[in-house]
C-alpha positions in Angstrom: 144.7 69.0 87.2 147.2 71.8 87.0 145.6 73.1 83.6 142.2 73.1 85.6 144.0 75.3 88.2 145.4 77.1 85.9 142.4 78.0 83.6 140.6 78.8 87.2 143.3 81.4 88.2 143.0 83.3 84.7 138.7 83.0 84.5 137.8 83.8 87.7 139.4 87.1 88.4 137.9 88.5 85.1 134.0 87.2 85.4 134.7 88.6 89.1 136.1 92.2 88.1 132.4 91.9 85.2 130.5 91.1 87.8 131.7 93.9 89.5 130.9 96.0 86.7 127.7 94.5 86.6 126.9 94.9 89.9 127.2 99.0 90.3 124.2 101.4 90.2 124.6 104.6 90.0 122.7 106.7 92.2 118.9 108.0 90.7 119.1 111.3 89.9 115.4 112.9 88.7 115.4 116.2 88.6 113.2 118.3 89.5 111.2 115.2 90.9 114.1 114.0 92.8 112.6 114.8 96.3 109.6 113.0 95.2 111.4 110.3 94.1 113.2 109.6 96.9 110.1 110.2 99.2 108.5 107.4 97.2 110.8 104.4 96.5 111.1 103.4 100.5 107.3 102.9 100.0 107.5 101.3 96.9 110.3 98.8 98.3 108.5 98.1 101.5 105.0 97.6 100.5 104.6 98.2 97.0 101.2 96.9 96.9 99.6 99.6 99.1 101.1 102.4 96.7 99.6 101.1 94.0 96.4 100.0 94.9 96.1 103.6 96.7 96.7 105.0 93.1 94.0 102.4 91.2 91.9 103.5 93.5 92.3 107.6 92.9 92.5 106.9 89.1 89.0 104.8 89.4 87.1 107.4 91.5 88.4 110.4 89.0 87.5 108.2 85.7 84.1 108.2 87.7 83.2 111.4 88.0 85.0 112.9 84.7 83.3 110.2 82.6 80.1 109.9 85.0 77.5 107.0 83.4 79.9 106.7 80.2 82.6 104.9 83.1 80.7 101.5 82.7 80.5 101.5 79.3 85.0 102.9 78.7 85.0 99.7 81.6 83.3 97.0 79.1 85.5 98.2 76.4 88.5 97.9 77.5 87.5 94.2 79.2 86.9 93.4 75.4 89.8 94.3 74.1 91.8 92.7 76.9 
């Protein structure tokens, strides 16, 4: 039992100190969009859904009227395709 103990006390402290290293993030840092960014993410991590269905639905009502009548046909072909 000793060896066990003793391979414990060398492993351990080393896949801790990885895991350490593993474990860090540095902060996000955009640019110019980094106000947007950080204006966004709280959203995005409390109710991601909403975002995105906000921006389906922007991107579907703008397909609309740049493509007018030609919508339901881009719609079919990309249903085949998928």
């Amino acid at each position: 039992m000793t060896t066990s103990s003793s391979l414990e006390a060398r492993v351990f402290p080393a896949l801790r100190k990885k895991q350490l290293e593993l474990a860090y993030i540095p902060p996000q840092y955009m640019g110019r969009f980094d106000s947007l960014y950080h204006r966004l993410v709280p959203y995005m991590k409390v109710a991601p859904w909403r975002v995105i269905a906000f921006w389906a639905i922007l991107a579907t009502v703008f397909l609309r009227l740049a493509l007018g009548s030609s919508f339901a046909s881009f719609a079919s072909l990309l249903q085949r395709a998928f």
